[in-house]
FIKOL-264735 format. One record per residue (C-alpha): x, y, z; residue number from 1; residue in three letters. Coordinates in steps of 0.02 Angstrom, whole numbers, plus 50000, padded with zeros to 5 digits. Example, Ala and Ser with C-alpha at 12.3 -4.5 7.8 and 13.67 -1.06 7.14 Angstrom:
      px      py      pz     k     r
   50615   49775   50390     1   ALA
   50684   49947   50357     2   SER
// end
This chain:
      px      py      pz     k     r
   58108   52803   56642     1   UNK
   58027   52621   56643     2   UNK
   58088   52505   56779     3   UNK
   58131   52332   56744     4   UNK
   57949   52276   56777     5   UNK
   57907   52367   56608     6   UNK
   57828   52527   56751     7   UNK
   57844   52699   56747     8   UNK
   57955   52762   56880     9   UNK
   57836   52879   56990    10   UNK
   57926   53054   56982    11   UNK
   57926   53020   56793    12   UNK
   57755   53000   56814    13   UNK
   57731   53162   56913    14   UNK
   57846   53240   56780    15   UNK
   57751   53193   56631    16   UNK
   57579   53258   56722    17   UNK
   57649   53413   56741    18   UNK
   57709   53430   56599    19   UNK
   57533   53390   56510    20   UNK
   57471   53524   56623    21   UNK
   57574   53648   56571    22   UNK
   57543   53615   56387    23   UNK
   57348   53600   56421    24   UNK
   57361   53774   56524    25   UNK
   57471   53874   56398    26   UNK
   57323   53803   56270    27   UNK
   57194   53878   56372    28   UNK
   57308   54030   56389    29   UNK
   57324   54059   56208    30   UNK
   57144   54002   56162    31   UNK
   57056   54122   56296    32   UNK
   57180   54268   56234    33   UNK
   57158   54250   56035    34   UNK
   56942   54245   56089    35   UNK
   56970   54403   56187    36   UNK
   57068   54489   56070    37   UNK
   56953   54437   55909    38   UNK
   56797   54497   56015    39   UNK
   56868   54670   56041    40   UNK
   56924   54693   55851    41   UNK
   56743   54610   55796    42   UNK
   56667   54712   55659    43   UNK
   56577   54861   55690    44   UNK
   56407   54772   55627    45   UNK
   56421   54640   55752    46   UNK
   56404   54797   55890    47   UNK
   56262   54906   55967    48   UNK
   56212   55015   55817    49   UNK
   56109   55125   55721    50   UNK
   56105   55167   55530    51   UNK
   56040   55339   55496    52   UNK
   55971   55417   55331    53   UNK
   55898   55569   55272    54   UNK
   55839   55612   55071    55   UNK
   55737   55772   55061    56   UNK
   55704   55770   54880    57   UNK
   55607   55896   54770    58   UNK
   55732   56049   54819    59   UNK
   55839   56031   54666    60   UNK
   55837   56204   54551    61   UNK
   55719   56290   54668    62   UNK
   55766   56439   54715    63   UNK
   55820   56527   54879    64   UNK
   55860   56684   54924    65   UNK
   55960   56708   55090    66   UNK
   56010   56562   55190    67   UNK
   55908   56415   55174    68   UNK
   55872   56284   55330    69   UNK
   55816   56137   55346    70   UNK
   55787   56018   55505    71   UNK
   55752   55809   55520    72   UNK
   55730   55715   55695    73   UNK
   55884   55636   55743    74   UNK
   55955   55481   55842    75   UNK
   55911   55498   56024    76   UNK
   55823   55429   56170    77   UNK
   55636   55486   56216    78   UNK
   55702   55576   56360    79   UNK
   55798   55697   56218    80   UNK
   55993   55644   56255    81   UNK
   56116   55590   56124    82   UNK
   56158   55391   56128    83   UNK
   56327   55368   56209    84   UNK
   56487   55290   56111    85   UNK
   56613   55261   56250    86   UNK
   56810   55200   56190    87   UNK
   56934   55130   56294    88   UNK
   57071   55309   56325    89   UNK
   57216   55218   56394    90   UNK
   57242   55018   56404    91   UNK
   57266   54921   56548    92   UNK
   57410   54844   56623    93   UNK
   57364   54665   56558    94   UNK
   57320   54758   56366    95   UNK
   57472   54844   56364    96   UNK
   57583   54694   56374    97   UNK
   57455   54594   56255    98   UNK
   57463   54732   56110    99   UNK
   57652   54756   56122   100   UNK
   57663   54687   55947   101   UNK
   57518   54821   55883   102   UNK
   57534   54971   55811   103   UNK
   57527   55131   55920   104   UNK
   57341   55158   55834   105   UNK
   57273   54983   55893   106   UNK
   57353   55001   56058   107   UNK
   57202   55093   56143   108   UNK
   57078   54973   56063   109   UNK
   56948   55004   55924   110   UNK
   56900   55195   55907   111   UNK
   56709   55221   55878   112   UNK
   56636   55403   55823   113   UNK
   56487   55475   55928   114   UNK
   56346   55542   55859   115   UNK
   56394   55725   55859   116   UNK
   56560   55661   55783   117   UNK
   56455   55587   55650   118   UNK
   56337   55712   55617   119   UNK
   56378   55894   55672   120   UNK
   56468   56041   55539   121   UNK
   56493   55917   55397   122   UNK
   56484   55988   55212   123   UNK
   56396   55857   55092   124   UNK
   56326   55878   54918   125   UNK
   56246   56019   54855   126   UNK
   56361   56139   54977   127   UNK
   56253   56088   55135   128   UNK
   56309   56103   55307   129   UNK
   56258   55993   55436   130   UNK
   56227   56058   55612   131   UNK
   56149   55998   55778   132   UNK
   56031   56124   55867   133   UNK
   55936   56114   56015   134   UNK
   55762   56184   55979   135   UNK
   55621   56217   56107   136   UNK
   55566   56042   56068   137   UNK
   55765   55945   56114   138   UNK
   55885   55897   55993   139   UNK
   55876   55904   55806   140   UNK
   55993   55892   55640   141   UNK
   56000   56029   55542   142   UNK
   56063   56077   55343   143   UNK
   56089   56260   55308   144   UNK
   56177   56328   55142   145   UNK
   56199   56502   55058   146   UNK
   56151   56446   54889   147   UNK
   56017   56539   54780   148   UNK
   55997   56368   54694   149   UNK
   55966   56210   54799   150   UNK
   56019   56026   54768   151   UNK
   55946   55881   54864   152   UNK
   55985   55827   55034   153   UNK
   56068   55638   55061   154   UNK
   56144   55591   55208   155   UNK
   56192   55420   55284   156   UNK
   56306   55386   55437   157   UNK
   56342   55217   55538   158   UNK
   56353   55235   55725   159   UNK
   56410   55113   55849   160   UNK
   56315   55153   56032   161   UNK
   56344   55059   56204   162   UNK
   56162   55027   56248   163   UNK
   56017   54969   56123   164   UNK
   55852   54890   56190   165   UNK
   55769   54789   56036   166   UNK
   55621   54748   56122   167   UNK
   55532   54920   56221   168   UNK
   55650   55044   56139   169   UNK
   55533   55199   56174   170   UNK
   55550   55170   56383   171   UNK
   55726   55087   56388   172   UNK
   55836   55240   56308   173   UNK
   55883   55164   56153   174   UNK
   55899   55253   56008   175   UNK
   55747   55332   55901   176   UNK
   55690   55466   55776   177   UNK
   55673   55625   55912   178   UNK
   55586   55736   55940   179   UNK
   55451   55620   56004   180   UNK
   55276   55707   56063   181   UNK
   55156   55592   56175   182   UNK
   55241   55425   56190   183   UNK
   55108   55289   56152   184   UNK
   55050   55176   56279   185   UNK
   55049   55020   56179   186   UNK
   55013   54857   56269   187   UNK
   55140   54710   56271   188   UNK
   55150   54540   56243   189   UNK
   55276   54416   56274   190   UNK
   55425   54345   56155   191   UNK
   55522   54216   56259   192   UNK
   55572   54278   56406   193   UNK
   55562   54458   56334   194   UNK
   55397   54582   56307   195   UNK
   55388   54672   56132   196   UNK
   55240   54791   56063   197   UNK
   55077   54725   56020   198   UNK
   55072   54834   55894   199   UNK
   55199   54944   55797   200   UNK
   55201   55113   55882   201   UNK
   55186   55277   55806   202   UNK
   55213   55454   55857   203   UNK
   55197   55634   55814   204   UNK
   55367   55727   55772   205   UNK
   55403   55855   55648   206   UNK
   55523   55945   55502   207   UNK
   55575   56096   55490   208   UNK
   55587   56204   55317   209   UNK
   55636   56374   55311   210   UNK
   55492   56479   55198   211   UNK
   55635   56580   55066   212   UNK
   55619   56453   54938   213   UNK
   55528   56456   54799   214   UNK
   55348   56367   54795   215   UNK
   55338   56173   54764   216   UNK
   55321   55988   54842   217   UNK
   55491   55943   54968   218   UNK
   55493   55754   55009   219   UNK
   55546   55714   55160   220   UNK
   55635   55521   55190   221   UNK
   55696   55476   55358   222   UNK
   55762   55309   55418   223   UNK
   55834   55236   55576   224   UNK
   55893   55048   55586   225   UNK
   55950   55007   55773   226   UNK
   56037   54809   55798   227   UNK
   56087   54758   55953   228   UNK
   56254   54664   55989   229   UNK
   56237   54493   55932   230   UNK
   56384   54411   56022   231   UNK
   56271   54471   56180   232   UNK
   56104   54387   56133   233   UNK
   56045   54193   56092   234   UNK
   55989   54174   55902   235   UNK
   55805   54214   55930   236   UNK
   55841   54367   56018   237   UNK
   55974   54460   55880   238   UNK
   55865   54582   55779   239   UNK
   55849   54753   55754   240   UNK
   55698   54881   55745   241   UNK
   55644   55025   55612   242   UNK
   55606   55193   55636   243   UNK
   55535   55280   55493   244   UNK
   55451   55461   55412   245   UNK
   55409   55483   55260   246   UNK
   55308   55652   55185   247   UNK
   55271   55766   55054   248   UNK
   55208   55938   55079   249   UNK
   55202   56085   55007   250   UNK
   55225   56193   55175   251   UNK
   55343   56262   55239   252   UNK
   55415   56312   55425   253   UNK
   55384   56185   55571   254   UNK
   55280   56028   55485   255   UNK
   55209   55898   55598   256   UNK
   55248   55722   55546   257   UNK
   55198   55535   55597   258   UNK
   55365   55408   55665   259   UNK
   55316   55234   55650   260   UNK
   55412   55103   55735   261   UNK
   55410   54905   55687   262   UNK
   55511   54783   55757   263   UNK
   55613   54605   55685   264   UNK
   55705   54470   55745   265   UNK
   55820   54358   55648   266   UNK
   55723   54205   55674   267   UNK
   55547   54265   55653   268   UNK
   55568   54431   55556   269   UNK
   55430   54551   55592   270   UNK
   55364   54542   55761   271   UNK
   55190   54618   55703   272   UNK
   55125   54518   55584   273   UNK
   55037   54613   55444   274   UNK
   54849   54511   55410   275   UNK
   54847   54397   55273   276   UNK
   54737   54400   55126   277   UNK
   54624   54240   55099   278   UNK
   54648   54136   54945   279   UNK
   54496   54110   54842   280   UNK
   54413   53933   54834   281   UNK
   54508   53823   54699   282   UNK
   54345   53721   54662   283   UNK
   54197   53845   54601   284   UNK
   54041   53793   54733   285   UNK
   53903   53863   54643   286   UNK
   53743   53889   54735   287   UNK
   53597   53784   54711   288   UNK
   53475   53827   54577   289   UNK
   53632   53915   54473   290   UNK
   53649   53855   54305   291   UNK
   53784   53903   54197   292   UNK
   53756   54046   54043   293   UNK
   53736   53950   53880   294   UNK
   53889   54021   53767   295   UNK
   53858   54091   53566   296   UNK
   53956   53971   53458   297   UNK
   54051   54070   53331   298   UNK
   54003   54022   53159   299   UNK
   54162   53955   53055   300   UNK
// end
């Protein structure tokens, strides 16, 4: 109430900052809550992750007889373990009351498959069957079928990991092409506050192709795109790396192969810049003495 001096009466006063308090607070409240909750649900491509594909081409109407196999490298670290995709079990006590108005699904938070999940005794075109084996070398992915005439081999899976390191991926246990023979010692050079390869690395690895099929040329196209989480990183930091194979041969059983790895940032794109070609002169400088040819006018 206002006094007859035209004055706010002081426990008004009080009343009316408490009240602004509690409006600011519930604000915050609701603000810091709808953040949280749109962070957890962000999209999967906004995570840690890795996109994975394999073509081996040049296997259609071959034939086979007995069971046919074929192995690719596949998503680990250089120490040979399968990345880790963690999800939340059971919801805490603060979750719980937050997510009363969610489905039972959504209650536990987002689900992410693993690797295995992902990968491991899948059926895909051409009556393949995807397996992961652990050969004297570590961990590899595998296609096997029955069928005395083969189709191509396509595969492509999405993965969202806990833990990717952009910037020295091949000593920091983030995800790559394995099996991985003699990790190269390439120097590095700084990027901000980060260090990133001087060069892009490579690395032997190899395929496997069982030798029951009839003679000819098997291309072999492997890719693996890793992004780190770009609600985690400043602008010039978001970026992803490459990991790539790519052969044809005309052998068969254990094949070596080269892995080459390149890395990109959002701001500057690739980190290793490829050399330039020089432009030509616009302006001819001819040397001295030159004279130009005299040209044959054509009679009209």
């Amino acid at each position: 109430m206002i006094n007859k001096n035209g004055n706010m009466k002081k426990k008004d006063y009080k009343l009316l900052i408490i009240f602004l308090f509690f409006i600011v607070a519930v604000s915050l409240f609701v603000y810091i809550y709808l953040i949280a909750d749109m962070n957890e649900w962000r999209s999967d491509h906004l995570r840690n992750n890795y996109n994975y594909e394999v073509r081996v081409t040049g296997l259609s109407g071959r034939h086979a007889v007995g069971q046919t196999i074929v192995m690719v490298p596949i998503p680990a670290t250089a120490k040979g373990e399968l990345v880790i995709t963690t999800h939340q079990k059971e919801p805490s006590f603060a979750q719980k009351l937050s997510r009363l108005h969610y489905p039972k699904n959504r209650q536990n938070g987002p689900y992410f498959e693993n690797t295995t999940q992902a990968l491991d005794n899948r059926t895909i075109g051409g009556n393949w069957t995807t397996f992961i084996t652990k050969t004297e070398d570590g961990y590899m992915l595998g296609f096997k079928t029955d069928e005395s005439i083969l189709e191509d081999i396509h595969i492509r899976e999405f993965v969202v990991v806990d833990y990717v390191d952009i910037f020295n991926p091949l000593n920091r246990n983030s995800p790559i092409l394995y099996p991985i023979k003699n990790i190269p010692d390439v120097p590095m050079v700084p990027y901000g506050d980060q260090l990133v390869y001087s060069s892009n690395p490579s690395y032997e690895s190899y395929v496997y192709l069982s030798d029951n099929i009839e003679k000819g040329t098997t291309h072999f196209g492997i890719s693996l795109s890793v992004k780190n989480d770009i609600t985690e990183w400043p602008f010039e930091y978001r970026g992803h790396y490459g990991n790539s194979i790519g052969i044809s041969t005309n052998s068969t059983g254990k094949i070596n192969v080269r892995s080459v790895l390149a890395q990109y940032t959002l701001k500057s794109g690739p980190i290793v810049k490829l050399p330039e070609f020089e432009e030509p002169p616009e302006v001819f400088d001819p040397p001295e003495g030159w004279e130009p040819p005299e040209l044959e006018i054509e009679e009209q």
